[in-house]
C-alpha positions in Angstrom: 67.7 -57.9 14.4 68.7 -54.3 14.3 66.5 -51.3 15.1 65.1 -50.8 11.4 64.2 -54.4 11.9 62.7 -54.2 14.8 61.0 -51.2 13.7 59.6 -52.7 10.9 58.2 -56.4 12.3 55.9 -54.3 14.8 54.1 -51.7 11.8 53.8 -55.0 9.7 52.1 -56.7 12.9 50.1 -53.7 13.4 49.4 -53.2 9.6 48.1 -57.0 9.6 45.3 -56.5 11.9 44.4 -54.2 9.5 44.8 -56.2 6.3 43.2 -58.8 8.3 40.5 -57.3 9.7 39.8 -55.8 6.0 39.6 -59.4 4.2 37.7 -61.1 6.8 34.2 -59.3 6.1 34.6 -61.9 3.6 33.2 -64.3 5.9 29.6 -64.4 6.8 30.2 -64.5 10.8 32.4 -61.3 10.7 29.0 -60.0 8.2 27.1 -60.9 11.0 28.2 -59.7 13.9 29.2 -56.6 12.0 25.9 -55.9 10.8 24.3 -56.4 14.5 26.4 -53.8 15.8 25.9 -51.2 13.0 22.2 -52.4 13.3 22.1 -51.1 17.4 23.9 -47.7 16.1 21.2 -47.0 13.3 24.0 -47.2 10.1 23.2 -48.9 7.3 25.2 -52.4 6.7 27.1 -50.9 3.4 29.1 -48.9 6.0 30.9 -52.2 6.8 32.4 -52.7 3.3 33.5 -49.6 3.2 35.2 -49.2 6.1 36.6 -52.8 5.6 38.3 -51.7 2.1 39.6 -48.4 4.0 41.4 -51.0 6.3 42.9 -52.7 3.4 44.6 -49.5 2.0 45.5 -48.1 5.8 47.0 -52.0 5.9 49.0 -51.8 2.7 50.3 -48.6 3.6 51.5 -49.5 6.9 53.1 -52.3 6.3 55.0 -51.0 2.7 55.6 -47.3 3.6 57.9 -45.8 6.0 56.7 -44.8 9.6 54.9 -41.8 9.8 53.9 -39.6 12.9 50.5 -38.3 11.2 49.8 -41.9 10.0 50.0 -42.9 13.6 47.5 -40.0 15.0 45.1 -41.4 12.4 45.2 -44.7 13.5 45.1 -43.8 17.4 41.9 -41.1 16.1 40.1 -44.6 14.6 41.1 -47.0 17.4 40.3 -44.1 20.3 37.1 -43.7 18.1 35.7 -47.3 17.8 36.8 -48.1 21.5 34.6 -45.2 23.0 31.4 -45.9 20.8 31.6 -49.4 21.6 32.4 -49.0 25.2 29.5 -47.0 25.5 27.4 -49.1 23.3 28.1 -52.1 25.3 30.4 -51.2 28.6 31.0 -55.2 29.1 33.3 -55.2 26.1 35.7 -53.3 28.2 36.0 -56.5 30.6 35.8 -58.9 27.8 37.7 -61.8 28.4 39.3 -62.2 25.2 40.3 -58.4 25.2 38.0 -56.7 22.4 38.4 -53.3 23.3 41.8 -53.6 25.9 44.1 -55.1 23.3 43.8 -51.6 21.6 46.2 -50.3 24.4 49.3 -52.7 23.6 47.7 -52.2 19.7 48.5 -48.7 19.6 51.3 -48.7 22.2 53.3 -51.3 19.2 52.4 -48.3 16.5 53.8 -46.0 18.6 56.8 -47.4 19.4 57.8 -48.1 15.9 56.8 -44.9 14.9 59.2 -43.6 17.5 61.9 -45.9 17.0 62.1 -44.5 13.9 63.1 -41.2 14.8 65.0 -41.6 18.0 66.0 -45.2 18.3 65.8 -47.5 21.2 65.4 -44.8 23.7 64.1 -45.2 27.3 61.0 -43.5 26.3 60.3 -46.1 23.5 61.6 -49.3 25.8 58.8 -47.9 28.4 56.0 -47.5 25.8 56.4 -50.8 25.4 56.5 -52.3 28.6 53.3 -50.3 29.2 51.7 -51.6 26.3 52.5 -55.1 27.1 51.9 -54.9 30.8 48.3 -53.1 30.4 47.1 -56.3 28.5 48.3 -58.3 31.3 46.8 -56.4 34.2 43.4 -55.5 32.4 42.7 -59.3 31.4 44.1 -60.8 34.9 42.2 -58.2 36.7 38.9 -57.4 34.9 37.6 -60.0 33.5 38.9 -63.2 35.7 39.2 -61.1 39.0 36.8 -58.7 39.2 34.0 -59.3 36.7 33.9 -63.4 35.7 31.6 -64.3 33.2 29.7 -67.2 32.1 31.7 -67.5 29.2 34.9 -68.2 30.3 33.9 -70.0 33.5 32.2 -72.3 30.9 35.7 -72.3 28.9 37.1 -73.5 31.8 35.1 -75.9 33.3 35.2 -78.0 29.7 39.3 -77.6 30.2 40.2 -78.6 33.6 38.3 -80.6 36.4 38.8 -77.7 39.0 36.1 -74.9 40.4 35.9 -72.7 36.8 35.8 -70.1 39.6 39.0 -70.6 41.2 40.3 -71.9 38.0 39.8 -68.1 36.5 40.9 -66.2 39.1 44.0 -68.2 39.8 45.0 -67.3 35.9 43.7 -63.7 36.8 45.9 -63.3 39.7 48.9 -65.0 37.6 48.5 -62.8 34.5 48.1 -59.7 36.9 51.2 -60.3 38.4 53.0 -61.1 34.9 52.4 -57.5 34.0 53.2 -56.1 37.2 56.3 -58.3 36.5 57.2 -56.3 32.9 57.4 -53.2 34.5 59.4 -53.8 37.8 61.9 -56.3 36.7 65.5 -56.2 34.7 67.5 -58.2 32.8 67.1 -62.3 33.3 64.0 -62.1 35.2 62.5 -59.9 32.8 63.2 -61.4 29.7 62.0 -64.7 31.1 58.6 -63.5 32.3 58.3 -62.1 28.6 59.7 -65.3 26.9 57.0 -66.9 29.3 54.3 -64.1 28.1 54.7 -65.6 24.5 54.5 -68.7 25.2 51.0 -67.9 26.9 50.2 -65.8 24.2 50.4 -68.9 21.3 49.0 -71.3 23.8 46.0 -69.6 25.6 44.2 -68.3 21.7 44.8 -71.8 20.6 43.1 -73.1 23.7 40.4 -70.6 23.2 40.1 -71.0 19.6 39.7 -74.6 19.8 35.9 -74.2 21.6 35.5 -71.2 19.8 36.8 -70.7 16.4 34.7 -68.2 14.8 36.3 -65.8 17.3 39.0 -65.6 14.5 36.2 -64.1 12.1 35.1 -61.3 14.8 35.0 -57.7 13.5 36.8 -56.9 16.5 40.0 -58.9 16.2 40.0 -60.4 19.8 42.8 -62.9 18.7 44.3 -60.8 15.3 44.9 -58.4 18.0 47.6 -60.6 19.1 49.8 -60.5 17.1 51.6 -57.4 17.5 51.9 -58.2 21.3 53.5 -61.2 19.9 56.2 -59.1 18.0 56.5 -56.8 20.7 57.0 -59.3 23.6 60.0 -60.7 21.6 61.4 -57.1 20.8 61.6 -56.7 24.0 62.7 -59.6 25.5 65.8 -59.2 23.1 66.0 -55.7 24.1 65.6 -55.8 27.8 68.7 -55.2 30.0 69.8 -53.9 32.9 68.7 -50.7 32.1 65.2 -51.1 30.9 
């Protein structure tokens, strides 16, 4: 895949959390949740159809046009936008354990990239964008919500998957998805490229996992597992890319 390529899979990853995001008011969970939130910030509930048909045409245009640098600032405006009034609506979505408000950092670090790659190619400022993006998820979910701040939730999660102390269960994977990302931005060549390949492995397996308990968490407003996808494309970019010099 060549750098065009590459360039391309990550906006049309990116662009389908948009176009995703946009169809799924559709559903009546995503309605729901959607309308409690807009309901704790004092807007009216017709604000969630119209920013849900924006997202359609910000989708289509990402993923059909060419990259474009002001295109990008808009999108980091909206996602920098909707991260701080949620975080200070509800802080505890910034230790959610299915990401809600961290995957925006490997979100807009996959925009970013592409954008770049566009105009300067695979330089070592676009390999390292990535690797940060991909290693914040990493850290933040190993450390924040297993580590540092378990919750009910997931220790629940876990106790239904595995006949082990939920506690110690969590905080193993915590320490192990922690040291993943420390992992992405320390190593080179083979061992790198096989802690990613491992990455997206983890990254099919652990939303299936999830999703299988709790499947309306593909109908959130917030994308906790849509989200995942252009980590997805951007693990394997850069496991392909990764050498001895990245």
């Amino acid at each position: 895949m060549n750098d065009a390529r590459q360039g391309r899979a990550l906006l049309v990853s990116v662009a389908a959390v948009w176009l995703t995001t946009g169809l799924l008011v559709l559903h009546p969970h995503f309605r729901l949740v959607g309308a409690a939130y807009l309901t704790l910030l004092g807007l009216p509930s017709w604000l969630m159809i119209a920013a849900c048909a924006a997202e359609l045409v910000l989708g289509l245009r990402v993923a059909l046009g060419p990259p474009d640098r002001w295109l990008a600032i808009l999108q980091t405006a909206a996602v920098a936008g909707f991260t701080a009034i949620l975080a200070g609506l509800e802080p505890m979505l910034l230790v959610s354990p299915v990401g809600v408000l961290t995957k925006n950092i490997p979100l807009l670090t996959a925009l970013w990239a592409a954008t770049l790659l566009a105009r300067e190619g695979w330089t070592p400022r676009v390999l390292w964008l990535l690797r940060g993006g991909i290693a914040a998820i990493w850290l933040t979910e190993g450390l924040l919500p297993k580590i540092l701040f378990q919750q009910e939730w997931e220790l629940a999660l876990s106790a239904r998957l595995l006949p082990v102390d939920p506690s110690v269960l969590v905080g193993a994977l915590g320490v192990a998805q922690a040291a993943s990302g420390v992992a992405v931005l320390l190593l080179a060549w083979r061992p790198l490229r096989w802690v990613l390949w491992a990455q997206a492995a983890a990254l099919v397996a652990l939303p299936l996992m999830v999703s299988l308990h709790e499947p309306l968490l593909w109908a959130h407003p917030f994308g906790p597992l849509t989200k995942n996808l252009p980590i997805f494309v951007g693990t394997l970019i850069l496991a392909r890319r990764c050498s001895t010099r990245s």
